[in-house]
N, C-alpha and C positions, 0 to 999 in steps of 0.2 A: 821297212820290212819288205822282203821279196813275196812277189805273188808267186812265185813258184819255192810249193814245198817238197823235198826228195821221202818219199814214200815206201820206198824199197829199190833193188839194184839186183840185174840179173848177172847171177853166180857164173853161167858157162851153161853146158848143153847137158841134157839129160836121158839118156839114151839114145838110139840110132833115128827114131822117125819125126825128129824137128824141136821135140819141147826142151824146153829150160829149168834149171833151176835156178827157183825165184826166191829171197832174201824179200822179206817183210819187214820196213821198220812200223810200222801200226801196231799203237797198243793190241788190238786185236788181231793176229796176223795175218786172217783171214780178208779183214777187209780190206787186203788192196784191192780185192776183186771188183769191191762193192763201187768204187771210185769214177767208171768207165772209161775211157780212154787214158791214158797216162801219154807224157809227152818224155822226150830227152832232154836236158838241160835248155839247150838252145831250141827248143821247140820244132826242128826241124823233121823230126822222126814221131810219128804217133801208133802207139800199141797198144792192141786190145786183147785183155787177156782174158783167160780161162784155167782156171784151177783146176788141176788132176787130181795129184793126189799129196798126202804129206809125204817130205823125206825130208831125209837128215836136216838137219839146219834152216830147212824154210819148204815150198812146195814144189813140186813139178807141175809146169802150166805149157798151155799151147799160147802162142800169140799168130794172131791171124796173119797170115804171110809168109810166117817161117815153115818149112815143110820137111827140110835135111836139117842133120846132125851140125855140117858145116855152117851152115844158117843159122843156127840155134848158136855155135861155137863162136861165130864173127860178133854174136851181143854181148859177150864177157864183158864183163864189169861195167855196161851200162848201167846207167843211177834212172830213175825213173820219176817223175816228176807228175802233182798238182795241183793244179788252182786255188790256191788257200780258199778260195770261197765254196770249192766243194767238198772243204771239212770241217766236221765238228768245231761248234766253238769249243775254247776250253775253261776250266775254271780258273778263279783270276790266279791261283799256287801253283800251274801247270803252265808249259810253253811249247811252242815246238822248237828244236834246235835251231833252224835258220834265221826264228827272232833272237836269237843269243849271239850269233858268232857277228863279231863289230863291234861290242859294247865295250865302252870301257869298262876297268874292273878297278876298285878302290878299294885300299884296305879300309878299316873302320877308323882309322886316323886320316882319311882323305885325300891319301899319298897316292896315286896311280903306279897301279904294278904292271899295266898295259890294257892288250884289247883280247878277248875272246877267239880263237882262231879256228877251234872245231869246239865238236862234243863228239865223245866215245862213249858208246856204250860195248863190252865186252861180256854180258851177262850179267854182272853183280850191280850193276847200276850207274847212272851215266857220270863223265868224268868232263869238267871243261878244262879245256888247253887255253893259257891266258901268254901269250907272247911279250914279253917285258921291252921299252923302251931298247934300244943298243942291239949286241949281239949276247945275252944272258940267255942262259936254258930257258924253255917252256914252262909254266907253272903245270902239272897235273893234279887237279882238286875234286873230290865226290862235288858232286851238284847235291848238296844236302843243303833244307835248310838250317843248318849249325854251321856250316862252311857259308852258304848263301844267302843269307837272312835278307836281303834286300835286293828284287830285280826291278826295273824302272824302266820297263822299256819307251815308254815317253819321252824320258829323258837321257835315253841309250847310253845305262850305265848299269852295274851292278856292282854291290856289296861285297867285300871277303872279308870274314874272319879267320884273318889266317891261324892255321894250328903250333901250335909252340914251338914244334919243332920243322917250320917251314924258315925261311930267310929272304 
């Protein structure tokens, strides 16, 4: 499992005097805040943020450093990143995305349909992408559990019942 977990990713710039708009993935979307420093992927950039105010789709925030529009504009589509250890545990039917993506995934008859490659969420609830052996389509599946009845991260694998009309 990776020590770093992606926490939200800044949108682009938000207004003319330096802040961003920030994308929350946190059950609560406020609490990136609460996080303190967040890193980039490869750790090599560290931001500290501050929440303004809500808009569309996630907040407007200052990070300390940025002060122009163009500053704020050059962090488009940073991912933001942290330390699994300063977040909540969770309960054992909940996970974070980046203990998901690598596992294998096996139907209920213990046939391998492949490995995990993201999770989506788009509003209605999260979707895992399962990459099949070869060059075959992507699988896209609700992460329910009636599709996921079994995750095993120990054992880096999980369950699918596929639905009747999948192949």
């Amino acid at each position: 499992m990776s020590d770093l977990i992606c926490i939200g990713a800044i949108a682009g710039a938000f207004g003319v005097g330096g802040e961003v708009r920030l994308k929350s993935f946190c059950a609560e979307p406020s609490d990136i805040a609460t996080y303190g420093p967040l890193t980039s992927e490869d750790g090599s950039r560290i931001f500290q943020i501050a929440l303004t105010r809500p808009v569309a789709g996630g907040f407007g925030a200052r990070i300390q450093g940025i002060a122009t529009r163009e500053e704020a504009e050059a962090l488009r589509g940073t991912s933001l990143y942290v330390t699994r250890d300063r977040l909540p545990g969770l309960p054992d039917d909940e996970f974070y995305h980046a203990d998901l993506i690598g596992l294998s995934a096996f139907d209920t008859g213990g046939v391998l349909l492949g490995k995990v490659t993201a999770v989506h969420n788009h509003g209605a609830g999260d979707i895992v992408e399962i990459s099949p052996p070869g060059h075959k389509s992507a699988l896209l599946l609700p992460f329910t559990k009636a599709i996921v009845p079994n995750v095993d991260l120990s054992a880096g694998r999980l369950i699918v019942d596929l639905p009747e009309d999948v192949e």
